[in-house]
C-alpha positions as CSV (number, residue, x, y, z in Angstrom):
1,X,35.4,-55.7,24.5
2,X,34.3,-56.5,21.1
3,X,37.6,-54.4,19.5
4,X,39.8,-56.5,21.7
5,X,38.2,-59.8,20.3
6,X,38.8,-58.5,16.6
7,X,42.0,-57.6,17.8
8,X,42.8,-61.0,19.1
9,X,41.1,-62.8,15.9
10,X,43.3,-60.7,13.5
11,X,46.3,-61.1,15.3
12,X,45.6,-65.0,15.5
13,X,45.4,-64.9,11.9
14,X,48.5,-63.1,10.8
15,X,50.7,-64.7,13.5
16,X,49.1,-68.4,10.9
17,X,49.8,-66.5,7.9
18,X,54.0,-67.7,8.0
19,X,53.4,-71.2,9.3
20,X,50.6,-71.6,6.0
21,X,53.4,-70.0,3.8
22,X,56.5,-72.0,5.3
23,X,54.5,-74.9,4.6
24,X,53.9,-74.2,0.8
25,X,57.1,-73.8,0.4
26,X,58.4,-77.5,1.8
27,X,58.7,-80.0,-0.7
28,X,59.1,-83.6,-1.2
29,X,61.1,-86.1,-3.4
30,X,58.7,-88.9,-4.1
31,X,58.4,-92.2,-5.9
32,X,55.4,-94.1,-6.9
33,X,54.0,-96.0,-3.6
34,X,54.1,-99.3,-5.5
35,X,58.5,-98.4,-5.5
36,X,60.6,-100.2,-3.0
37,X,62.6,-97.3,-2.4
38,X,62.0,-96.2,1.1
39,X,64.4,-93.5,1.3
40,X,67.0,-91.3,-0.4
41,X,69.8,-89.0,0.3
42,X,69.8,-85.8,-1.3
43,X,73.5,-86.5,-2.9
44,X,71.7,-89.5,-4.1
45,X,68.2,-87.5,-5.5
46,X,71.0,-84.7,-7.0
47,X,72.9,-87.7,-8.7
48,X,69.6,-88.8,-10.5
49,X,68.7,-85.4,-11.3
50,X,72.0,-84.4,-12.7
51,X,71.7,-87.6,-15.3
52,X,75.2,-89.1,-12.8
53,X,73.0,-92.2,-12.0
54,X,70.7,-93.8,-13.4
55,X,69.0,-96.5,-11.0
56,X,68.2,-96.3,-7.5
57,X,70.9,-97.8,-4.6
58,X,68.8,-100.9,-4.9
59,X,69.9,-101.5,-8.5
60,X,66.0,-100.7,-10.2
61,X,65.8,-97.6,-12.9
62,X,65.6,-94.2,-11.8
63,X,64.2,-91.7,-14.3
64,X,63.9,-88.2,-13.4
65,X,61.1,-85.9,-13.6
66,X,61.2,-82.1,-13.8
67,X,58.9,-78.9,-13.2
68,X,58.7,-76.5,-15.8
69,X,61.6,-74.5,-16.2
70,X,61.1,-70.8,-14.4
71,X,59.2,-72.4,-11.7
72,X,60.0,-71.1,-8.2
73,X,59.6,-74.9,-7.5
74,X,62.1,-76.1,-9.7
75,X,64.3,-73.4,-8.7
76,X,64.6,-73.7,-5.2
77,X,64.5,-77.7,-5.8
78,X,68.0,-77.3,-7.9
79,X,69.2,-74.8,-5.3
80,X,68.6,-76.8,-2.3
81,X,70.0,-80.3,-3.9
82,X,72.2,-79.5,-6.2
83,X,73.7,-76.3,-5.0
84,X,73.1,-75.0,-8.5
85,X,71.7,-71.4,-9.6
86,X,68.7,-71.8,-12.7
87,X,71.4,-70.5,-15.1
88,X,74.4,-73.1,-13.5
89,X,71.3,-75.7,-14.6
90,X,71.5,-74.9,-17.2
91,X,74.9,-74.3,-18.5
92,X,75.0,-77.9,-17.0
93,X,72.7,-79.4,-19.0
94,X,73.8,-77.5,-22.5
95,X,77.2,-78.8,-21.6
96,X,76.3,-82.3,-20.9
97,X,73.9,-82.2,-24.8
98,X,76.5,-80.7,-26.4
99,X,78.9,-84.0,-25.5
100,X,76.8,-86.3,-26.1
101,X,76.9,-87.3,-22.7
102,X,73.6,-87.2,-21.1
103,X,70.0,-85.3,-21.2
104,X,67.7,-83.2,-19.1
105,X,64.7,-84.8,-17.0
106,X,60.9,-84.2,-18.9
107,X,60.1,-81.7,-17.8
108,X,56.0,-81.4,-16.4
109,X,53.9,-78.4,-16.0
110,X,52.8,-78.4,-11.9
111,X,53.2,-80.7,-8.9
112,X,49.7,-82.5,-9.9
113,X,51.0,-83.9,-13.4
114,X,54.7,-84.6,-11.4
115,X,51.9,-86.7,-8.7
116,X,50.5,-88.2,-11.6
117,X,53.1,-89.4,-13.8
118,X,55.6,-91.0,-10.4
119,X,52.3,-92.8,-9.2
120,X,51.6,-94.6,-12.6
121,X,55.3,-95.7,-13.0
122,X,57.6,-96.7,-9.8
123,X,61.1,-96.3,-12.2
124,X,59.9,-92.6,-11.8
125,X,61.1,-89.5,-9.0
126,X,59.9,-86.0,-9.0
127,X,59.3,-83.0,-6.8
128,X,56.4,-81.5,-5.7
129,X,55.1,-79.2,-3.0
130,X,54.8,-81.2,0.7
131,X,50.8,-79.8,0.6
132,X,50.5,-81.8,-3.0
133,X,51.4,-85.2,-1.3
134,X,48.7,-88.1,-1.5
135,X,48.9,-92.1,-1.1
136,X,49.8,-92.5,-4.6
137,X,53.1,-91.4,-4.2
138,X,55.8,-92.1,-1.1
139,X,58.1,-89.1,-0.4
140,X,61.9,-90.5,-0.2
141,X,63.5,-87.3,0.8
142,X,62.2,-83.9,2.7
143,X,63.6,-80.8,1.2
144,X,63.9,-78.1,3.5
């Protein structure tokens, strides 16, 4: 009887173990919570990012913030807005320096300094992990 509980307890928990991993992986566009952006498509988030646009559709400044470059975050953030492979980034961005016609977002070290910098300033947007989310911030666009 006791084995079977175990069993049943252990089971329980690796059958969690996807759902807790699925979840760290989500991740949300925000903007500071003082913004008036409500919402965002993600043509319109890979515009900003991608130094096309510069303000949000209701006319204010947009100014992008990035995640280290490397980060799994940052990687899959580019792959799932933009379409764009790390090194298709950055050929991008050398391209775009090179012209003269535009530079990267900051870039920040984690999704707690991205949190920090979009609260204090609503002409920011970042990315950050779903699980990092707090009032400070409102996320405009769900990345799945």
């Amino acid at each position: 009887m006791r084995s079977t509980t175990l069993r049943s307890l252990l089971a329980a928990a690796l059958l969690a173990m996807p759902c807790h991993a699925a979840l760290a992986s989500e991740m949300v566009v925000i903007v500071s919570a003082r913004s008036p952006v409500q919402a965002l498509r993600p043509d319109q988030v890979a515009d900003i990012f991608l130094g096309h646009a510069g303000h949000f559709p209701d006319g204010a400044e947009a100014v992008a913030l990035d995640q280290g470059i490397g980060s799994p975050l940052r990687n899959e953030f580019y792959a799932r807005v933009t379409s764009k492979s790390p090194a298709l980034v950055k050929a991008y961005w050398t391209k775009m320096i090179f012209t003269g016609r535009g530079k990267p977002p900051r870039e920040l070290p984690n999704s707690a300094t991205v949190r920090k910098e979009v609260a204090a300033n609503p002409a920011l947007i970042g990315y950050i992990e779903r699980i990092a989310l707090d009032a400070s911030v409102r996320p405009v666009l769900f990345v799945r």
